[in-house]
C-alpha positions as CSV (number, residue, x, y, z in Angstrom):
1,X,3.3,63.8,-26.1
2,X,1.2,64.3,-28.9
3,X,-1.8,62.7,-30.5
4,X,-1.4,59.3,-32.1
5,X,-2.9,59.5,-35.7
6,X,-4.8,56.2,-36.6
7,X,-2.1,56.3,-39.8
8,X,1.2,56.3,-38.3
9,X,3.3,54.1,-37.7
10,X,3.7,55.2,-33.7
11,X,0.1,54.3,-33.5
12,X,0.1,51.0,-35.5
13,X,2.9,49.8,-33.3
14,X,1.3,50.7,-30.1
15,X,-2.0,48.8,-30.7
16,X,0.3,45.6,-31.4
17,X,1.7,46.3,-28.1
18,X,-1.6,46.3,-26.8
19,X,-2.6,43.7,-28.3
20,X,0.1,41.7,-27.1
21,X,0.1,42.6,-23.9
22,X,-3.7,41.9,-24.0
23,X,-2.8,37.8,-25.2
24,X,-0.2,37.7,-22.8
25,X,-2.7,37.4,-20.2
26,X,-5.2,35.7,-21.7
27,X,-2.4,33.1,-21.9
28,X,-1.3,33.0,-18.6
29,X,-5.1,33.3,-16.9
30,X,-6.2,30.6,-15.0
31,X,-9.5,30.5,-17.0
32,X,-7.7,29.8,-20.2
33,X,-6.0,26.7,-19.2
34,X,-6.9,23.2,-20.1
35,X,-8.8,21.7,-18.1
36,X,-6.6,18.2,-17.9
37,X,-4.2,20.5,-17.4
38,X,-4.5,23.0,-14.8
39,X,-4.1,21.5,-11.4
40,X,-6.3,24.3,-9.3
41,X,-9.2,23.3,-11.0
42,X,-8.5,19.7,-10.6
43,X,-8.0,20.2,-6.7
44,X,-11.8,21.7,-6.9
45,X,-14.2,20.2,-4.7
46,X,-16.7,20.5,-7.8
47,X,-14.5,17.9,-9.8
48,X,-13.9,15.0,-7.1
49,X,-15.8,12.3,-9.5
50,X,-13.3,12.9,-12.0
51,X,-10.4,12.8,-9.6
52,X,-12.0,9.4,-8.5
53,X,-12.3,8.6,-12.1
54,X,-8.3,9.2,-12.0
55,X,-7.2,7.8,-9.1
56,X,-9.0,4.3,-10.5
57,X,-8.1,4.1,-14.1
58,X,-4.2,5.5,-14.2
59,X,-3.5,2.4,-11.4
60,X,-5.5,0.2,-13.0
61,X,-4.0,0.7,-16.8
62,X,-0.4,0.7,-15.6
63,X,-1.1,-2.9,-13.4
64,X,-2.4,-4.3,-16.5
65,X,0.5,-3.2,-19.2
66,X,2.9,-4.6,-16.6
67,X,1.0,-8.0,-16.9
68,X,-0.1,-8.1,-13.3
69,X,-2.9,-10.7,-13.4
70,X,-2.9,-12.0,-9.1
71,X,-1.6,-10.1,-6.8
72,X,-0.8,-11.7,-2.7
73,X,-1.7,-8.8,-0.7
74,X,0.4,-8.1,2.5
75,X,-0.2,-5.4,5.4
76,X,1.3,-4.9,8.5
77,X,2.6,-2.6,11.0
78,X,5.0,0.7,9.6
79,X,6.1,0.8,12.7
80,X,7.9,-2.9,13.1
81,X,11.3,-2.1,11.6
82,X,14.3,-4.5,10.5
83,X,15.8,-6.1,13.2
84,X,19.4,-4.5,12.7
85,X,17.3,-0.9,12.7
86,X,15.3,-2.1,15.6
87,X,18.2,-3.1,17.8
88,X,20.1,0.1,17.0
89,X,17.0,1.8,18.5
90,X,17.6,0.0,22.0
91,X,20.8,0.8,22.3
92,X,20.1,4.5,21.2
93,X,17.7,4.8,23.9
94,X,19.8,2.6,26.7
95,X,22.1,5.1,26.3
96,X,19.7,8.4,26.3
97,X,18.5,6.8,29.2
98,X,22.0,6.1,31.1
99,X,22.6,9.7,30.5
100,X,19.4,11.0,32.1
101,X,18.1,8.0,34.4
102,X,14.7,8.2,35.4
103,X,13.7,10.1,32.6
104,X,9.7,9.1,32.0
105,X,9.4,9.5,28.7
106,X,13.0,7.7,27.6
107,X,11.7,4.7,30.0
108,X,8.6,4.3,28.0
109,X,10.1,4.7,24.6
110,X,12.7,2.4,25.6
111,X,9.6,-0.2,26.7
112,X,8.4,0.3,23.1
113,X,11.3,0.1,21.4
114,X,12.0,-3.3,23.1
115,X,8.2,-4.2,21.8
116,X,9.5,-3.4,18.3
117,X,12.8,-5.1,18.5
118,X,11.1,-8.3,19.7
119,X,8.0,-8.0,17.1
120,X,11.0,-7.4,14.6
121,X,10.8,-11.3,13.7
122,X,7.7,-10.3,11.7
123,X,9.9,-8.2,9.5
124,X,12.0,-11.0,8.5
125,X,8.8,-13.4,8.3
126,X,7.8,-10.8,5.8
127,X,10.4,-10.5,3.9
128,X,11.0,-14.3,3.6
129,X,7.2,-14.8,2.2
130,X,8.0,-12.7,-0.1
131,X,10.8,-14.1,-1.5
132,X,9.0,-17.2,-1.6
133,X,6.0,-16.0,-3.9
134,X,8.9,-13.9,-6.1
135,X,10.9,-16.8,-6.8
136,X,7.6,-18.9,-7.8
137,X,7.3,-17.1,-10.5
138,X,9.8,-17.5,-13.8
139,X,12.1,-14.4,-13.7
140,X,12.0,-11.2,-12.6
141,X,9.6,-10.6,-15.9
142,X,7.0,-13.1,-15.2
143,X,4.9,-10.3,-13.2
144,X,1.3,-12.8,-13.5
145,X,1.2,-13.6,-9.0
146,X,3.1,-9.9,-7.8
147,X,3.1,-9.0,-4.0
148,X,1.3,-6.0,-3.4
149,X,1.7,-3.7,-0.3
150,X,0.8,-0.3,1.1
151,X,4.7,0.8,-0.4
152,X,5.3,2.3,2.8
153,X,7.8,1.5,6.0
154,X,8.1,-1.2,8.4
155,X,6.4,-4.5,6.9
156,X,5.4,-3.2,3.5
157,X,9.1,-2.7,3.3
158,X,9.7,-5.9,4.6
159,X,7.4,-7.6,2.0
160,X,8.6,-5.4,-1.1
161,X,12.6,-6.2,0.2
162,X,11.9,-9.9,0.1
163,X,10.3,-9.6,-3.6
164,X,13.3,-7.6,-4.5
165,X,15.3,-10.3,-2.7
166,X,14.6,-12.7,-4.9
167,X,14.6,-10.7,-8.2
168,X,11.0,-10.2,-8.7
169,X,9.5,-7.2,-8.9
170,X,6.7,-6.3,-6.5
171,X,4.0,-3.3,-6.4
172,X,3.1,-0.2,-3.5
173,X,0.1,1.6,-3.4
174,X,1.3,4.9,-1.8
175,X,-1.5,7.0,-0.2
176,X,-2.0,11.0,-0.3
177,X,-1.7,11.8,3.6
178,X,-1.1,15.2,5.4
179,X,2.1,14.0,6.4
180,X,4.1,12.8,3.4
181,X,4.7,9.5,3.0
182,X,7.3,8.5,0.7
183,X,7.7,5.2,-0.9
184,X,10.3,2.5,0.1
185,X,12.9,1.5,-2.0
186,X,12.4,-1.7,-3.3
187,X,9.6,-1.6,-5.3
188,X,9.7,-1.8,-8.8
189,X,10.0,1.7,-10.4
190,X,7.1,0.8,-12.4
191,X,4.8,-0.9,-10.3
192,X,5.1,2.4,-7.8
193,X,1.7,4.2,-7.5
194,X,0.4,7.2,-5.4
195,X,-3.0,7.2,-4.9
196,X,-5.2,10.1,-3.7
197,X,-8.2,8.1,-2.3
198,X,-7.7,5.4,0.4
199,X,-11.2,3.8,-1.3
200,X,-9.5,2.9,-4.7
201,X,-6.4,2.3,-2.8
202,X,-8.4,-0.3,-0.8
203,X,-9.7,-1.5,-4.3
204,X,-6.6,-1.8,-6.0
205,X,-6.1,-4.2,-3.3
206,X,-8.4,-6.4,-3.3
207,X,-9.1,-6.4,-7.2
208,X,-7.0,-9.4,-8.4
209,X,-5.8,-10.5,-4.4
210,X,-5.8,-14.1,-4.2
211,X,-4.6,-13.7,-0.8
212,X,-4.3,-11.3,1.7
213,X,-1.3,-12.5,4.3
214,X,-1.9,-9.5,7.6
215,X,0.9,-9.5,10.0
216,X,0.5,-7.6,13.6
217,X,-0.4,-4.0,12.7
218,X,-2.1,-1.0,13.7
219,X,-5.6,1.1,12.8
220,X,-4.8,0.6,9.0
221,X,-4.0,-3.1,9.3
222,X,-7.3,-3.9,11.3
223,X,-9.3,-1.3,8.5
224,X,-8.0,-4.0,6.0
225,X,-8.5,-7.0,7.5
226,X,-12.3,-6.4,8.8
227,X,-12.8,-5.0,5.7
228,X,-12.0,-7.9,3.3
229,X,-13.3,-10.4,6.2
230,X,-16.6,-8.5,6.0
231,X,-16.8,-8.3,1.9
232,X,-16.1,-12.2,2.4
233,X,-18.7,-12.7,4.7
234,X,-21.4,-11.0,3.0
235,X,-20.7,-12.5,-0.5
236,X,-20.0,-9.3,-1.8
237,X,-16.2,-10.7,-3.4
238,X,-15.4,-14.4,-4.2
239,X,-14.0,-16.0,-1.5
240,X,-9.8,-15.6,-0.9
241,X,-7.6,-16.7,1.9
242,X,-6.8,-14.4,5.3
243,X,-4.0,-15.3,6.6
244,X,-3.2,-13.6,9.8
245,X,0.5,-13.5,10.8
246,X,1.2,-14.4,14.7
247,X,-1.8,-16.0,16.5
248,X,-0.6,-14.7,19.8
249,X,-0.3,-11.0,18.4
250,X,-4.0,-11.4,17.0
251,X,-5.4,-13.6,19.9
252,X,-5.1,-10.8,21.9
253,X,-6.1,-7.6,19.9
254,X,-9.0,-9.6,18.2
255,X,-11.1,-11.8,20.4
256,X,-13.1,-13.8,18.3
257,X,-14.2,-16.2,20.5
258,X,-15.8,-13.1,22.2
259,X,-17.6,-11.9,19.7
260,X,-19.0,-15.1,19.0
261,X,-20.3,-15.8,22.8
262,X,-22.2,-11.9,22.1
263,X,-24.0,-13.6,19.3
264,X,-22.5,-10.9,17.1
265,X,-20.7,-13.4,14.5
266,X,-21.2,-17.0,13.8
267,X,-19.0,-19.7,14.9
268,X,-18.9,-20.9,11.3
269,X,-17.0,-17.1,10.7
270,X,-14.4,-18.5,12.0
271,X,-13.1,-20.0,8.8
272,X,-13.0,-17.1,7.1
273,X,-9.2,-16.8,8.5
274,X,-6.4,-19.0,9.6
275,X,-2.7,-18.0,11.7
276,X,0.7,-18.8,10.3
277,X,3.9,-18.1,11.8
278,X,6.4,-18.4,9.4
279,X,7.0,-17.9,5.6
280,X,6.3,-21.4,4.8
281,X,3.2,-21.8,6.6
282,X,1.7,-18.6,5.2
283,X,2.6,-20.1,1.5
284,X,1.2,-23.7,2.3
285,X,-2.3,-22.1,3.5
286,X,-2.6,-20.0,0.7
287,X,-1.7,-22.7,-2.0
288,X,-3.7,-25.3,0.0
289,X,-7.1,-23.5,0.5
290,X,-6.6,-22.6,-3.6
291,X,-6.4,-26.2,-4.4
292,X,-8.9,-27.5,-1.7
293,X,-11.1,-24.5,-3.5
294,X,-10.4,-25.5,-6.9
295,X,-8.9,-22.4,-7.7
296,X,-5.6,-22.9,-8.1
297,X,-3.0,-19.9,-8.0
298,X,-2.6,-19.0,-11.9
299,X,-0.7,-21.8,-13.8
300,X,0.1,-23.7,-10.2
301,X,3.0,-21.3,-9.7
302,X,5.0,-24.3,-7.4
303,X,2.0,-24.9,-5.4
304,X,2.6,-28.0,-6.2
305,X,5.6,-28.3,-4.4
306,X,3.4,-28.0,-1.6
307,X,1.6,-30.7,-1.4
């Protein structure tokens, strides 16, 4: 092949075919991407204040276009399923088990499964509550008092379903975990969030809560509750009402009277919660501790019917 003269044509055409070549990857290299952009350097350890930064303000700007002003908080167990689900569970497992009798392990899930079906109740509590704050409102579109949950199984479900129930929408806070967990369906489409950080999750939560209603739950149920019963305690957020679902669930996984004998709370802690059992109850402690606080729910949304 011979020489190519810096004249020709041959040779003008190869040094655009460098050149091009040359762009190409400057293009396509990682270094030449924006930086809101590229999602490797975004994932860099070296930019987690800026992810932080994120994680608080795209929640936070899409809660206040959709003219979310209070929000009732509600958390509870994933793993207490609708009662139709939860029976069909039983029977599943009475039948595994009829198959293969003695069978250790199919005896214990069967025990547990019986747990859940009878704990199923809370679902329905749930999802009744919920209805009753959506339907205090005035339409589906009056989005001022929204129940907020976790957006996850069991009785975030519940709680979303009864919002949806009554034709009001209702807000999940999904959490980045290294098992995927996906939304559930009846939140509103705008009002679903995934959020990287459980601290601005836990944030979101509590920033416009006037109440936090707990039914029986796990490790994530107690986080929340001691959490916001602590942040109450030490003045550190105004003062809202803890409603905690099922007095015999929480008599025995939380003895309080215990830790007041050990000196390590005051009696006077005490009122820093109160049990409900049903949907009405939960919505009579919350409206009634607002008005005996002075601080009614925003424009009295039927608290008054309450009374």
């Amino acid at each position: 092949m011979g020489r190519l003269l810096p004249g020709s044509c041959t040779g003008a055409y190869h040094r655009r075919a460098v050149r091009s070549r040359r762009i190409r990857r400057i293009l396509e290299s990682p270094a030449y991407r924006r930086a809101d952009r590229d999602i490797d350097f975004l994932d860099d350890n070296d930019v987690r204040g800026t992810r932080l930064q994120l994680d608080y303000l795209k929640t936070e700007l899409n809660l206040r276009r959709q003219g979310i002003e209070q929000t009732i908080v509600v958390f509870g167990s994933t793993r207490i399923w609708d009662p139709v689900v939860a029976k069909e569970r039983v029977a599943d497992l009475h039948t595994a088990l009829e198959k293969t009798p003695g069978d250790a392990a199919l005896t214990e899930a069967l025990a547990i499964a019986k747990r859940i079906l009878a704990n199923s109740n809370y679902y329905t509590v749930a999802r009744e509550f919920a209805a009753l704050v959506g339907k205090s409102g005035e339409g589906p579109d009056d989005t001022r008092v929204t129940v907020m949950t976790g957006g996850g199984p069991g009785i975030m479900e519940a709680a979303n379903r009864g919002a949806y129930d009554a034709g009001a929408k209702s807000i999940g806070l999904n959490i980045t975990l290294p098992h995927e967990q996906n939304p559930n369906s009846y939140i509103a489409e705008e009002l679903a969030f995934s959020v990287h950080y459980f601290a601005f999750r836990k944030l979101h939560f509590l920033l416009r809560a006037r109440a936090l209603v707990a039914f029986p739950g796990g490790f994530g149920t107690l986080d929340e509750v001691f959490e916001t019963l602590t942040l109450i305690q030490t003045g550190t957020i105004e003062p809202l009402p803890v409603i905690l679902v099922g007095e015999d669930f929480w008599g025995r996984a939380l003895d309080f009277d215990f830790l007041i004998s050990e000196g390590v709370i005051a009696a006077g802690d005490r009122q820093l919660f109160s049990y409900a059992e049903t949907a009405e109850q939960i919505w009579t402690e919350i409206c009634a501790w607002h008005r005996d606080a002075g601080q009614a729910l925003l424009y009295d949304l039927h608290c008054s019917d309450q009374r």
